[in-house]
C-alpha positions as CSV (number, residue, x, y, z in Angstrom):
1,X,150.4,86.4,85.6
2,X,149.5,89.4,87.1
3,X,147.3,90.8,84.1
4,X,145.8,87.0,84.4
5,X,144.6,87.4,88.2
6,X,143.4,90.8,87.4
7,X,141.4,89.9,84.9
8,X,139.7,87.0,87.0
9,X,139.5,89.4,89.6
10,X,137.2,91.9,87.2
11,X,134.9,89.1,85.6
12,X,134.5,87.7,89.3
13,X,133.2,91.3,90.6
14,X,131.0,91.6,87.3
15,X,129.7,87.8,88.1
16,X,128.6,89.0,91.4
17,X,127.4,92.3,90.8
18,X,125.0,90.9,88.5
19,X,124.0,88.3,90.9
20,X,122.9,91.1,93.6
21,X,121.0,92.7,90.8
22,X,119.1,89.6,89.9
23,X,118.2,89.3,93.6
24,X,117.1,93.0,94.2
25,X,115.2,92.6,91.0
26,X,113.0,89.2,92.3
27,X,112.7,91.3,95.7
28,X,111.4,94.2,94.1
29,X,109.2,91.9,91.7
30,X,107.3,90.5,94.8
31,X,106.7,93.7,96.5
32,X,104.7,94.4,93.3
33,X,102.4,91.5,94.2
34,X,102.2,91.9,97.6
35,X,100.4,94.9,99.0
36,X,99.6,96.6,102.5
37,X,99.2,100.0,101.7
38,X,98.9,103.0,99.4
39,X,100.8,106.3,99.3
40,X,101.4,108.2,102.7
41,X,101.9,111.1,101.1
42,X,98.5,111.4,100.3
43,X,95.2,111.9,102.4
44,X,93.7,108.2,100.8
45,X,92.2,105.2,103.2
46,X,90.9,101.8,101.6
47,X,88.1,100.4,103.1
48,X,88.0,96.4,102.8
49,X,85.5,94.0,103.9
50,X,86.3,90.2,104.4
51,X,83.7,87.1,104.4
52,X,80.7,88.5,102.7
53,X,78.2,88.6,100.8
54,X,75.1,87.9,104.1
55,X,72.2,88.9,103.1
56,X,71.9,91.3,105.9
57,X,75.3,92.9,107.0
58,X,76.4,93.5,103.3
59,X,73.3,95.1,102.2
60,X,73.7,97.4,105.4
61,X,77.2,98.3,105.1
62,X,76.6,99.3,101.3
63,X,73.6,101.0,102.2
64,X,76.1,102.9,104.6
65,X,78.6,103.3,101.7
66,X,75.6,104.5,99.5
67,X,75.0,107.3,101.7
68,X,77.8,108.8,101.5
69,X,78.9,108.1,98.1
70,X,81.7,106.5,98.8
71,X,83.3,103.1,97.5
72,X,84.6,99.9,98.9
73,X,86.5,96.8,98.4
74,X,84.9,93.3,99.4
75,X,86.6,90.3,99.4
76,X,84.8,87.4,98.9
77,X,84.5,83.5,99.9
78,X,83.0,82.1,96.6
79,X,80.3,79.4,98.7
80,X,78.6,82.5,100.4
81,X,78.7,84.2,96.8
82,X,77.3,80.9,96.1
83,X,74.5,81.3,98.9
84,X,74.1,85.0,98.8
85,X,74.8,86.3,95.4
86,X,72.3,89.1,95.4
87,X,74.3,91.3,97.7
88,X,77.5,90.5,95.7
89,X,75.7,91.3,92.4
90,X,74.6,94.8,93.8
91,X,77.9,95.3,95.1
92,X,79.2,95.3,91.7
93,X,76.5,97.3,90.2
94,X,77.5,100.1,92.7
95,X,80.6,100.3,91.4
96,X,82.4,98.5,94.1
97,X,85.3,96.5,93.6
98,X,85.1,92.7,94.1
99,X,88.1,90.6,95.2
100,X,88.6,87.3,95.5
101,X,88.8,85.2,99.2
102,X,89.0,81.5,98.1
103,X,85.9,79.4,97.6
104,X,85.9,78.3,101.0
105,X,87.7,80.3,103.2
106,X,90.4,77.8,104.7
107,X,93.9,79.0,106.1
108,X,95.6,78.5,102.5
109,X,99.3,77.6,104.9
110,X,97.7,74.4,105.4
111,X,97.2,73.9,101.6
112,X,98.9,72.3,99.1
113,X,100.0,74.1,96.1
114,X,97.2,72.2,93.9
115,X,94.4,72.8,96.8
116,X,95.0,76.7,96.8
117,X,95.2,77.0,93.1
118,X,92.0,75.0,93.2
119,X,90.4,77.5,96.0
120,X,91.2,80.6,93.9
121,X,90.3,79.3,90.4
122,X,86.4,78.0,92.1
123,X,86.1,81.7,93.5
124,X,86.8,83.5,90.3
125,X,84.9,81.0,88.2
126,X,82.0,82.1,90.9
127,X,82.4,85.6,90.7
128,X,83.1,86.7,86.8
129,X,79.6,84.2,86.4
130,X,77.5,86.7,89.4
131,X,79.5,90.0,88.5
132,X,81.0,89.3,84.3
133,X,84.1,90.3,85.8
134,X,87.4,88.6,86.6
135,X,89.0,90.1,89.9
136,X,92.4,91.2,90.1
137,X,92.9,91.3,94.1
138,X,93.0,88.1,95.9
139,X,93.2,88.2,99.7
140,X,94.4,85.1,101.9
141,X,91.8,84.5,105.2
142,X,93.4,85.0,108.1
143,X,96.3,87.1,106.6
144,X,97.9,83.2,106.3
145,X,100.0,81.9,103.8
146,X,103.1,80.5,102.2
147,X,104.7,83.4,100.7
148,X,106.4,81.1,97.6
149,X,103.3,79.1,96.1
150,X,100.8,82.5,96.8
151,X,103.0,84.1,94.3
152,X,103.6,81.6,92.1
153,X,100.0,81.4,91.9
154,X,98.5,85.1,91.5
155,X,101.3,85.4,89.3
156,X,99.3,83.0,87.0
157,X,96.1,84.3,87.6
158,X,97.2,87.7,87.4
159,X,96.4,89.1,91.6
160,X,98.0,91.5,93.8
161,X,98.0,90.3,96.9
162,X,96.1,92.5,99.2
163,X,96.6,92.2,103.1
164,X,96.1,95.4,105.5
165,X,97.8,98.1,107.9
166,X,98.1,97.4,111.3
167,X,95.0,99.4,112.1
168,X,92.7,96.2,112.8
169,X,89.6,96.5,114.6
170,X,89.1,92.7,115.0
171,X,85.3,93.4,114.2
172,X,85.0,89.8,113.9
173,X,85.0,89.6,117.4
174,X,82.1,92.1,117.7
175,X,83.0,94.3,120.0
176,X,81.0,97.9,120.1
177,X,80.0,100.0,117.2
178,X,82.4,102.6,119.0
179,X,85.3,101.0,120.3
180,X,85.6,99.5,116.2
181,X,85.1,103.0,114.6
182,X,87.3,104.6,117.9
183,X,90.3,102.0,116.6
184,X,90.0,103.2,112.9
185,X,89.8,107.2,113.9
186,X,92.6,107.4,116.1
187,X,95.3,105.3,114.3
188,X,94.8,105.3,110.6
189,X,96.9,107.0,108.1
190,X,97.4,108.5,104.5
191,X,97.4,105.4,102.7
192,X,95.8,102.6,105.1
193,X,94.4,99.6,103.8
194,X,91.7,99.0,106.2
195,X,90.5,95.6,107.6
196,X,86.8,95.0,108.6
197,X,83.9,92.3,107.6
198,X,80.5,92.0,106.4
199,X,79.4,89.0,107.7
200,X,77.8,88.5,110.7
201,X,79.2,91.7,112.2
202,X,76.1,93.9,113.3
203,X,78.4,96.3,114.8
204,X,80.6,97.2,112.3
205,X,77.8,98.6,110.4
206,X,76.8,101.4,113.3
207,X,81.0,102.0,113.4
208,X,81.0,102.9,109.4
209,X,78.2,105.6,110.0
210,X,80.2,107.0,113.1
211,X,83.6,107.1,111.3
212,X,83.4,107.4,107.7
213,X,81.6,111.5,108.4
214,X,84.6,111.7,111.3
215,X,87.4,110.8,108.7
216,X,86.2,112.9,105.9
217,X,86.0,115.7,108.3
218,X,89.4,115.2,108.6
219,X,90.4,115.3,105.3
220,X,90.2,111.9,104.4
221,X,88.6,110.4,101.1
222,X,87.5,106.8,100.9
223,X,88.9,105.0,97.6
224,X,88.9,101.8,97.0
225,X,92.2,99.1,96.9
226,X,93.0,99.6,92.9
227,X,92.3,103.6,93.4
228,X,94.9,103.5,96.2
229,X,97.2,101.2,94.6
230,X,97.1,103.6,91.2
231,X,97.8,106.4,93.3
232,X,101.7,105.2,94.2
C-alpha cells in the first residue's frame, strides 16, 4: 500500500512538473513574438515611424536619415501606400526596413479575428507589390490589441510584433520640434525602440535633425528594429 501511494505520489509530481514546463514554454514562445526593446547592454536605439508614407513628411524625415547615414523602421497603413507609394518605394531603396500597420489603420481590439487577418493580409499584399518584399514586423495602431488572435495571426504570417519603450514623444500631437527631440534625449536607453510618425507631423522632422547628432554624440548608433532585435 505504501509502495502504491508512493508511486502515485511520483507520477503525480512528474504530471505537474511537466505541466509548469509546458506553460513556461508558451510564455517564453510569446515573448518571442512580442517585442519592446533590444539589448540594454548595448549603446543601440531603433528609430520607428508610424502612419506614413505623405508625400511630404516621409520624404523629409528620410532626407534627415539620408544625411546622416543612418536607417529607420516605418510602419505602414497599406491605403496611404496605396495613395503615396513613391515615398514608400524610396524608403525601401534606401535600405530602410518596411513593416506592416494594417491596410487601414483601425484599433485591431475592435476587430474580429477574420477582419484583422484581413487588415494584415491587404497591407502585405500592398507592400511586397511597391517594395518585392514581404515584411516581417507588424505593428498594431494605437499600441491596441487582443493579445490571443494578434499572435495567432503573426504566427501565420510569420511577424514579430513590434510595440515601443516608454519613451513616447506623442509627435502626433505636434508639439515643438524641441520639446519632441528634448523627450527622446533625456529618457532613452541602450536598447529603446522608439515611437514617432511621418505623417502629418512637420515637427518631428526639425526634432530628428536636433537629436539624432545629440545622441550619436553620446555614443549612440541608430539601427533599425531587425538590427536591434539580432543584437539580443
Amino acid at each position: 500500500m505504501r509502495h502504491n501511494k508512493k508511486l502515485a505520489f511520483i507520477v503525480i509530481s512528474l504530471i505537474t512538473i511537466t505541466i509548469l514546463n509546458v506553460n513556461v514554454f508558451a510564455y517564453s514562445s510569446e515573448e518571442e513574438v512580442f517585442v519592446k526593446n533590444g539589448p540594454t547592454d548595448k549603446k543601440i536605439i531603433a528609430l520607428t515611424f508610424d502612419d506614413g508614407p505623405h508625400p511630404k513628411e516621409t520624404n523629409e524625415v528620410l532626407d534627415v536619415l539620408k544625411k546622416y547615414d543612418i536607417k529607420g523602421t516605418f510602419f505602414i497603413a497599406g491605403k496611404h501606400a496605396n495613395w503615396y507609394s513613391k515615398p514608400l518605394i524610396r524608403a525601401s531603396k534606401e535600405g530602410h526596413e518596411i513593416g506592416n500597420h494594417t491596410f487601414n489603420h483601425p484599433d485591431i481590439s475592435n476587430l474580429s479575428k477574420a477582419e484583422l487577418e484581413d487588415e494584415i493580409k491587404k497591407c502585405e499584399d500592398i507592400l511586397v507589390k511597391l517594395t518585392g518584399k514581404k515584411p516581417t514586423l507588424f505593428r498594431p495602431p494605437y499600441g491596441s490589441y487582443k493579445k490571443e488572435s494578434l499572435e495567432a495571426i503573426a504566427k501565420k504570417y510569420h511577424y514579430k510584433i513590434v510595440l515601443w519603450t516608454t519613451v513616447d514623444a506623442r509627435d502626433w500631437q505636434n508639439p515643438g520640434a524641441n520639446k519632441i527631440s528634448d523627450t527622446i534625449i533625456n529618457n532613452a536607453k541602450n536598447g529603446d525602440i522608439i515611437l514617432l510618425h511621418d505623417y502629418a507631423t512637420d515637427n518631428t522632422v526639425e526634432a530628428l535633425d536636433i537629436l539624432i547628432p545629440k545622441m550619436i554624440e553620446k555614443g549612440y548608433k541608430f539601427v533599425t528594429v531587425s538590427q536591434l532585435i539580432n543584437n539580443k
